[in-house]
Every structure is written in structure tokens, then in C-alpha cells.
DRENDOMAR-741413 format. One record per residue (C-alpha): residue number from 1; chain; x, y, z. Coordinates in steps of 0.25 Angstrom, whole numbers, always signed. Example, Ala and Ser with C-alpha at 12.3 -4.5 7.8 and 13.67 -1.06 7.14 Angstrom:
// residues 2
{i:1 ch:A east:+49 north:-18 up:+31}
{i:2 ch:A east:+55 north:-4 up:+29}
This chain:
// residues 71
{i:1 ch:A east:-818 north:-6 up:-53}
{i:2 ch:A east:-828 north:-18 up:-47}
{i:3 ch:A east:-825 north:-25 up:-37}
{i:4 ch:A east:-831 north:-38 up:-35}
{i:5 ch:A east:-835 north:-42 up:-21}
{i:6 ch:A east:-833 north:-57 up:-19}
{i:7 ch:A east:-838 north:-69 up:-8}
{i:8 ch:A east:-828 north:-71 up:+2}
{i:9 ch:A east:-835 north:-83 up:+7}
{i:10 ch:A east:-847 north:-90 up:+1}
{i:11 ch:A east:-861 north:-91 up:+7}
{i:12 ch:A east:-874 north:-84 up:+4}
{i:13 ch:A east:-877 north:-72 up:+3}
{i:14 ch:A east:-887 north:-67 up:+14}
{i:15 ch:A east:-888 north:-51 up:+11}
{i:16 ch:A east:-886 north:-43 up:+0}
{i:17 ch:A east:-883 north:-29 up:+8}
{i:18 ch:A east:-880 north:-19 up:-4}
{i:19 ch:A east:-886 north:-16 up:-17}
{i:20 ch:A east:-882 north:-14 up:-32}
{i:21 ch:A east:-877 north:-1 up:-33}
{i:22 ch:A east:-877 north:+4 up:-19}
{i:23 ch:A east:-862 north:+8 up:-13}
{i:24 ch:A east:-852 north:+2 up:-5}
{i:25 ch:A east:-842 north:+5 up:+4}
{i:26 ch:A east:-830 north:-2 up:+7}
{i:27 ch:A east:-835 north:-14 up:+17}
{i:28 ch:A east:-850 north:-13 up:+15}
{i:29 ch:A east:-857 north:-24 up:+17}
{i:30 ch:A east:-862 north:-30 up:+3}
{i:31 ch:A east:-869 north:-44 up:+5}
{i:32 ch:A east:-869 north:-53 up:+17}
{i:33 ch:A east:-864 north:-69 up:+14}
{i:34 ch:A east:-869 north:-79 up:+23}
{i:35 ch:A east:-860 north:-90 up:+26}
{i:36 ch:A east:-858 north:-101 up:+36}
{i:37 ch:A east:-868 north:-94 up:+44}
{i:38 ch:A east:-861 north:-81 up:+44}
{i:39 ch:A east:-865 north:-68 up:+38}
{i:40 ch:A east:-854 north:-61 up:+29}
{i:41 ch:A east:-853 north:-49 up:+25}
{i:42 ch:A east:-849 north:-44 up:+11}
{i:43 ch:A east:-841 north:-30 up:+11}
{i:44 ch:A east:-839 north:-22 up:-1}
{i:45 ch:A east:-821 north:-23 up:-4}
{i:46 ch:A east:-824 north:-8 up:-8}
{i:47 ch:A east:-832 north:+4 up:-10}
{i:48 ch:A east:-841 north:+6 up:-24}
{i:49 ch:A east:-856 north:+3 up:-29}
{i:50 ch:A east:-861 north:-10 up:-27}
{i:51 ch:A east:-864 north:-14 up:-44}
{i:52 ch:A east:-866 north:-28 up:-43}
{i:53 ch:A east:-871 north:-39 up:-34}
{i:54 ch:A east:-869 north:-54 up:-40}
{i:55 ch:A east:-875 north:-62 up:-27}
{i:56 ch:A east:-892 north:-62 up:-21}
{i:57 ch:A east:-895 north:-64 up:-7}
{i:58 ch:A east:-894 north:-80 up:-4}
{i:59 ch:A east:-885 north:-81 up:-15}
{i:60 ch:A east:-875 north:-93 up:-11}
{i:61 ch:A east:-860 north:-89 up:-15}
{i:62 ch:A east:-847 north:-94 up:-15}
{i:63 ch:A east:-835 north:-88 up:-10}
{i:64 ch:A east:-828 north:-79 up:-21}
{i:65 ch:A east:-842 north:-74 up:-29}
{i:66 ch:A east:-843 north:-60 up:-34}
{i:67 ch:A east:-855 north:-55 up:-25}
{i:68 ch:A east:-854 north:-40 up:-28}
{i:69 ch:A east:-848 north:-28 up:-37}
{i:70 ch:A east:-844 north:-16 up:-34}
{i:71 ch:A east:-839 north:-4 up:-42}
């Protein structure tokens, strides 16, 4: 089953760490959102290959925004 990996906060996104297809584990580091100043990382909910990755580096995004899949 997917799972979606959401915004918790909305920014932009600075780094794009991972890609399509590559496998996470639980609590790897996805992407990295900037806001207010601040670096945030974005961690994988779960273990599973990373199949999709709706957002580009400088992307602007609002909190709640589908950034990645994982299966």
C-alpha cells in the first residue's frame, strides 16, 4: 500500500536528498523545506521504495501538499 508523505509546514523546498526509486528507511531524510529561515527536514513515515516525487527544488508549497510516495 502507498503512503503519501505530506508538508507539515509550508515553505520551499531547498533539497531534493533522494531519488525515484531509491529505498528508504524509516526516518530517512526525503527533501529539506525552508521556512522562516529555518531548514526542515522531511523524514520517510516508513520503510519502502521512493516511486514518486510530486515537488522540484524551489518549489513554493503549502502546508498539507503531497510531496512524495512511497510504496
Amino acid at each position: 500500500m502507498a503512503t503519501e508523505v505530506e508538508a507539515q509546514i509550508a515553505g520551499n523546498v531547498w533539497k531534493i536528498e533522494k531519488a525515484v526509486g531509491d529505498e528508504l528507511a524509516e526516518e530517512d531524510v526525503i527533501l529539506i523545506i525552508e521556512s522562516m529561515k529555518m531548514e526542515i527536514p522531511v523524514e520517510a513515515p516508513c520503510s519502502g521504495r521512493l516511486s514518486e516525487i510530486r515537488v522540484a527544488e524551489g518549489d513554493s508549497i503549502e502546508e498539507g501538499l503531497v510531496l512524495a510516495v512511497i510504496e
